[in-house]
LUMBA-120355 format. One line per 4 residues: number of its first residue (from 1); their letters; for each residue x, y, z of C-alpha. Coordinates in steps of 0.1 Angstrom, whole numbers. Each point is the difference from the previous one (the first is absolute). Layout:
<nodes>
NUM> a> X,Y,Z ~ ...
</nodes>
This chain:
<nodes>
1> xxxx> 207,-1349,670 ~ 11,-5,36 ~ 19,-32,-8 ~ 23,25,-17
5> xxxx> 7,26,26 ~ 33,-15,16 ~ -9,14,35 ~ -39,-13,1
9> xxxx> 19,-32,-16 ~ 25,0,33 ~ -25,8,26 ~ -24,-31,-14
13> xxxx> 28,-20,0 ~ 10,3,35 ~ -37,-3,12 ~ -4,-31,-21
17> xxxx> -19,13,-24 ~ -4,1,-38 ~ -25,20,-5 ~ -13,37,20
21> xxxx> -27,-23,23 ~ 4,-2,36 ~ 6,-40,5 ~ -10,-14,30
25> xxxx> 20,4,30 ~ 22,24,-24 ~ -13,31,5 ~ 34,22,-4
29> xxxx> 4,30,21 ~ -29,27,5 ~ -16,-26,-29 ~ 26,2,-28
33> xxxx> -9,39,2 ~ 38,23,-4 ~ 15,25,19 ~ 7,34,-21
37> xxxx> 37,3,14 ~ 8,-40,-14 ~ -16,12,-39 ~ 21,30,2
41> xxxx> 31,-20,2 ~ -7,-26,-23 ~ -21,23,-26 ~ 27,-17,-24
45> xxxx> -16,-38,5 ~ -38,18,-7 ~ 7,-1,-32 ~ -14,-30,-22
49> xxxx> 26,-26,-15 ~ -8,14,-36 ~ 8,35,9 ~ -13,37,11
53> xxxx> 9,25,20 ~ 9,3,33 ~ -10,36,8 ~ -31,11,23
57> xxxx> -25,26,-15 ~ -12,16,32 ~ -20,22,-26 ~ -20,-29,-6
61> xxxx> -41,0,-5 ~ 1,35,9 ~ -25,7,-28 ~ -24,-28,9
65> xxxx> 2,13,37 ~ -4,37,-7 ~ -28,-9,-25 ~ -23,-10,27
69> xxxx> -8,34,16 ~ 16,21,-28 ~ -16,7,-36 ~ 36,-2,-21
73> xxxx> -12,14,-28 ~ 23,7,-31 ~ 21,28,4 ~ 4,-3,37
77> xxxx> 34,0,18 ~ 12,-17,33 ~ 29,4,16 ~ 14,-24,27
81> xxxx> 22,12,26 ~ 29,-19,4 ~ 41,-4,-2 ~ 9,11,-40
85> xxxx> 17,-36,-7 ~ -35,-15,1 ~ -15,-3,-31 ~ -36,17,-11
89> xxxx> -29,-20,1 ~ -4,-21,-30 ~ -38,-12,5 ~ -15,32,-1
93> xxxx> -34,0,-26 ~ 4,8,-35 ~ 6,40,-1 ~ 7,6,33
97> xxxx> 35,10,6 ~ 24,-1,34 ~ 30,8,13 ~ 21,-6,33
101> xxxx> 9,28,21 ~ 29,1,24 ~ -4,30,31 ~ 11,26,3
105> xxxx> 2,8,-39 ~ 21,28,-20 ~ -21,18,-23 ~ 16,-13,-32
109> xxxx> -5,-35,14 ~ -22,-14,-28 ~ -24,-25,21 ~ -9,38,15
113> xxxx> -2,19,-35 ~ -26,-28,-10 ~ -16,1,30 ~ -9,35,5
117> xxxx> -6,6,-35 ~ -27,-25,2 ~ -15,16,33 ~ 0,36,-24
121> xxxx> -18,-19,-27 ~ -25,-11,19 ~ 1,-38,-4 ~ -9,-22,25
125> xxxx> 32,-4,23 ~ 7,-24,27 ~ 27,-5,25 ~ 7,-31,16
129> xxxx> 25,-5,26 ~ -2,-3,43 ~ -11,25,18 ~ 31,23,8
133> xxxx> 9,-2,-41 ~ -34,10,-5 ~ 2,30,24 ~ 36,12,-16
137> xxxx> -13,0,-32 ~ -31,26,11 ~ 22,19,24 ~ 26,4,-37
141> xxxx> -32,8,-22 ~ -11,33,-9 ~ -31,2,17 ~ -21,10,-28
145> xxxx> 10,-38,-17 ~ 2,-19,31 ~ -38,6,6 ~ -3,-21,-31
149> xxxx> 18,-33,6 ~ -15,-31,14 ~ 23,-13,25 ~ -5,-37,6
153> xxxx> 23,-16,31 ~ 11,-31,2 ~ -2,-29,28 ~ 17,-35,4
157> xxxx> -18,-24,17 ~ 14,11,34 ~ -15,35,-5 ~ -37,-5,-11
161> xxxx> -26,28,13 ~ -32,16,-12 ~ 4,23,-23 ~ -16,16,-19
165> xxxx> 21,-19,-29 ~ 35,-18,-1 ~ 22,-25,-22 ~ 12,-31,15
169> xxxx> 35,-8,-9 ~ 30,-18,8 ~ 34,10,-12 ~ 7,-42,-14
173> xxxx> -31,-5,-14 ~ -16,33,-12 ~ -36,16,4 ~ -22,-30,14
177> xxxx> -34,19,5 ~ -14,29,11 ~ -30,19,27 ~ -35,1,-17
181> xxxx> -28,20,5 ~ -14,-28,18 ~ 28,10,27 ~ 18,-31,-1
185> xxxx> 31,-13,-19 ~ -5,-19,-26 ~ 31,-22,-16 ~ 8,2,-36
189> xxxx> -12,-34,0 ~ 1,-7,-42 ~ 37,7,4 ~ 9,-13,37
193> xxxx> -11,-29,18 ~ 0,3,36 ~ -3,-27,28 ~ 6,-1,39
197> xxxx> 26,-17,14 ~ 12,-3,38 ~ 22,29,-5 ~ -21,24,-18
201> xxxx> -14,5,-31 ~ 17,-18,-32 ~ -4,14,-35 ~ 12,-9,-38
205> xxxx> -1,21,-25 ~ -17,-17,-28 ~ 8,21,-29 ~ 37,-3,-5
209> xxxx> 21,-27,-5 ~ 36,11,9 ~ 9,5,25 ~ -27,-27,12
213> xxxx> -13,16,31 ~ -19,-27,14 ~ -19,-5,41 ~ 24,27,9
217> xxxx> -6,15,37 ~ -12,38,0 ~ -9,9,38 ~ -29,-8,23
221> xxxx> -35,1,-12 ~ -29,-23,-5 ~ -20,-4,-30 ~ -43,8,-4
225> xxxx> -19,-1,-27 ~ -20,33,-4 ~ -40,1,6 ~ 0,28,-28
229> xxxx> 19,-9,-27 ~ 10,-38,10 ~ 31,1,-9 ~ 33,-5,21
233> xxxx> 8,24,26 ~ 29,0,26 ~ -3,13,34 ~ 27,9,24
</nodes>
């Protein structure tokens, strides 16, 4: 596949490779890994020779993610809080409905209708978005429903603390993991690959195939493997 990406193609080339192995003596810059702001320019050459799209899902694996810490049973309803030209989460489980909600709302916005009528119903609801969104949306809640919302923030890699839960995101690549029980965060590691380069941590997200997000650079970090669950965490 990455023979077919025109900028994995171009970067090979001028490292004197054919193929994504570091070749002796050739190891590229930061290891081959890429910085975020040189994919957002060329998101156009991400996309394989025999075609796809060139648009980012920053909604992406937020199902997997939330699924982790959050029983999403059918019927319940999650709404991310975001800008109103990013689309609703498309990964969500089978039943389980969302929305994206743009602050402060009108009350005939219908992200908000939905939102609250859900809260009334008594479904499970939960909110995810950073900390100030989180804290607008209770402070524009009755308090009666805002008692009954989950409100889940959200941390890049630059932001990692302890709790008590959390989604790891980044606004390119999407939802890479989340904060377990355990206390530690564990990356969504069926869907992302991860590996440490001089620069930082490095991931690609496995589960798409255009735009091919591939050993792109996400912040600092190092990578673990838990005692608990022995699977993949990252650590700041």
């Amino acid at each position: 596949m990455f023979r077919s990406v025109p900028l994995y193609r171009e970067r090979w080339a001028l490292s004197g490779r054919t193929d994504p192995v570091v070749v002796p003596g050739r190891p590229g810059i930061h290891s081959g890994a890429i910085k975020k702001e040189d994919v957002l320019r060329r998101l156009v050459d991400l996309v394989p020779l025999a075609g796809g799209t060139e648009s980012v899902d920053p909604q992406r694996g937020l199902g997997a993610a939330l699924s982790v810490r959050f029983p999403l049973r059918r019927g319940a309803f999650v709404t991310v809080l975001d800008k109103t030209d990013v689309l609703p989460p498309s990964d969500l489980p089978r039943g389980v409905t969302g929305c994206v909600l743009d602050l402060p709302s009108g009350p005939a916005e219908s992200a908000w209708l939905a939102l609250t009528a859900a809260l009334r119903r008594g479904v499970p609801v939960i909110a995810v978005g950073v900390d100030k969104r989180l804290a607008e949306l209770a402070a524009e809640l009755p308090e009666e429903l805002a008692v009954r919302l989950d409100a889940v923030p959200v941390r890049t890699m630059r932001e990692l603390d302890a709790g008590p839960y959390g989604l790891l995101h980044d606004p390119l690549l999407g939802y890479l993991g989340s904060l377990r029980q355990c206390g530690r965060w564990h990356l969504d590691w069926r869907r992302v690959y991860a590996r440490e380069t001089d620069a930082g941590i490095a991931m690609t997200v496995l589960s798409q195939r255009s735009p091919a997000l591939v050993d792109i650079l996400v912040g600092p970090g190092s990578l673990d493997r838990c005692p608990r669950h022995g699977t993949p965490v990252v650590l700041p």
